[in-house]
C-alpha positions in Angstrom: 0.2 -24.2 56.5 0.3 -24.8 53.1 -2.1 -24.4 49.9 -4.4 -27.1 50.0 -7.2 -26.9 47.5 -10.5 -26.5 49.2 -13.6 -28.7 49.7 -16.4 -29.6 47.6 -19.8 -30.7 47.9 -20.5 -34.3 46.7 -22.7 -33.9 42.9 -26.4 -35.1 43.9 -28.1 -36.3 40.4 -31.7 -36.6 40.7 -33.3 -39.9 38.4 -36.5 -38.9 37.0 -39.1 -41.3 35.4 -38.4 -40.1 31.7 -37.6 -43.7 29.4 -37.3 -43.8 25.6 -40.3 -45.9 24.3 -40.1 -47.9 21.3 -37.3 -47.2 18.0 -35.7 -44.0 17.0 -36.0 -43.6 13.6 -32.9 -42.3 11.5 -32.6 -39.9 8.5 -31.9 -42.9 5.7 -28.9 -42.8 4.0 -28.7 -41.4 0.8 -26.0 -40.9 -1.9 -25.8 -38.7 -4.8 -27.5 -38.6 -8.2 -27.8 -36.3 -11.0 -31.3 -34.6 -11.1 -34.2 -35.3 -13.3 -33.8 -33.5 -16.5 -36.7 -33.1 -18.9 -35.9 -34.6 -22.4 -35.4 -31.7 -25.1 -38.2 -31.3 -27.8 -36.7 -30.3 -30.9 -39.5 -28.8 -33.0 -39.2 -29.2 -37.0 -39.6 -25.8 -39.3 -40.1 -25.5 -42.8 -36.5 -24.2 -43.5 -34.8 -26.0 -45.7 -31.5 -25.5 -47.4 -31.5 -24.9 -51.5 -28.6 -25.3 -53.6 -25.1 -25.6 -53.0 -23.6 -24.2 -50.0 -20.4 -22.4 -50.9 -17.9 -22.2 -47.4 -14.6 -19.5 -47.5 -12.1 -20.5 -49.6 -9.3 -21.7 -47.9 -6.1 -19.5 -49.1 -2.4 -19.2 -48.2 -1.4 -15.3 -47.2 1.2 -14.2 -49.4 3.1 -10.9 -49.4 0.8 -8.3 -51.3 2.7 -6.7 -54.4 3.7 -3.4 -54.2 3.0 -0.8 -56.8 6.2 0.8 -58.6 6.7 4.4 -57.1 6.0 7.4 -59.5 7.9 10.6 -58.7 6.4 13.1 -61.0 8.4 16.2 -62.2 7.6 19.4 -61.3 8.9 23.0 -62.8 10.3 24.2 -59.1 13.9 25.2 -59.3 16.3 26.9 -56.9 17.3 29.9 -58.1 20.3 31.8 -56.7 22.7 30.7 -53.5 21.1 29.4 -50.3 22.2 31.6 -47.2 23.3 29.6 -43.7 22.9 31.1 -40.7 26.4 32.1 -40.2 28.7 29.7 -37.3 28.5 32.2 -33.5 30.5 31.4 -30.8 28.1 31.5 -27.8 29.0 34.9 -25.4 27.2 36.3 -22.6 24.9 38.9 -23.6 26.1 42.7 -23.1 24.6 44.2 -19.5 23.8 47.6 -19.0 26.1 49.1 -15.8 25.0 49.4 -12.8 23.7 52.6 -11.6 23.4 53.5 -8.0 21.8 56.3 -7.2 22.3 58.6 -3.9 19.8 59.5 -1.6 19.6 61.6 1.7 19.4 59.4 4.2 22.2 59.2 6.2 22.5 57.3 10.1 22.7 59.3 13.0 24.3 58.4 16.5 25.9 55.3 16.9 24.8 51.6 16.2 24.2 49.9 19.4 25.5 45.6 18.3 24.6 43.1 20.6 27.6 42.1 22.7 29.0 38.8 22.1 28.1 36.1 24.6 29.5 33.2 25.2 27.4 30.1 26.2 27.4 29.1 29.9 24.6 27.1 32.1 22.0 28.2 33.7 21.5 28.6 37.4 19.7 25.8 38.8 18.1 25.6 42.5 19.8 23.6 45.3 18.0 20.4 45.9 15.8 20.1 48.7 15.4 16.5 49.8 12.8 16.9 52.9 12.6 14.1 55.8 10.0 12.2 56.6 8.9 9.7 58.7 8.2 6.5 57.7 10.5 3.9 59.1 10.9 0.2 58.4 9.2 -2.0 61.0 10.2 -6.1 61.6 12.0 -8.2 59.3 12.1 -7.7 55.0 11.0 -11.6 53.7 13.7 -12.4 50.5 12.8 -14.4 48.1 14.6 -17.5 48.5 18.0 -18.3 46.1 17.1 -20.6 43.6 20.0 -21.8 41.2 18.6 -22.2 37.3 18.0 -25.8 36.0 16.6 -26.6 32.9 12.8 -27.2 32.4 
């Protein structure tokens, strides 16, 4: 037996007595246009310029001029030789000795160390693998050898 797909009822479409009756009207085509603007109203006003109207100067940069430096005198003199800090080699600074004071306690008995071990494994339980029983029945079904080909 093989796959066969399986069967299907014939379609059954009903008529029914619904007819269009005269034209369909469309949405008429329309294209682009800019929208209606309203024309700007420029209102007159009693300002009115008097005169000459005087705009920036137009000027080329140039360096500014400097001003000649004035060092003034004053009546401050150095009297007497300047003292430097004198040239030191750097050295550790000088430590006070180390004092150890004695006290009165003192260990009695003998110091029990913990003996040295080396590392070996652990125990581990046997394996109990138990029976049971379930045992295969007929024939196993392979899947058939297919050799690859290109798809």
């Amino acid at each position: 037996q093989t796959w066969a797909p399986g069967e299907r009822a014939n379609i059954v479409k009903r008529g029914d007595n619904l007819q269009p009756e005269g034209e369909f009207q469309k949405r008429p085509d329309q294209t682009w246009a800019p929208g209606e603007r309203v024309s700007v109203i420029r209102r007159d006003d009693n300002l009115q310029l008097e005169g000459e109207f005087q705009g920036r100067t137009e000027s080329a940069w140039m360096a500014g001029e400097r001003a000649a430096v004035i060092k003034r005198d004053d009546n401050l003199h150095p009297e007497g030789e300047f003292q430097k800090r004198p040239d030191q080699k750097w050295a550790p600074g000088e430590r006070a000795n180390i004092v150890k004071r004695d006290d009165n306690l003192h260990p009695e008995g003998e110091f029990h160390k913990r003996p040295d071990q080396t590392w070996a494994p652990g125990e581990r339980a046997n394996i109990v693998k138990r029976g049971d029983n379930l045992q295969p029945e007929g024939e196993f079904q392979k899947r058939p050898d297919q050799k690859w080909a290109p798809g």
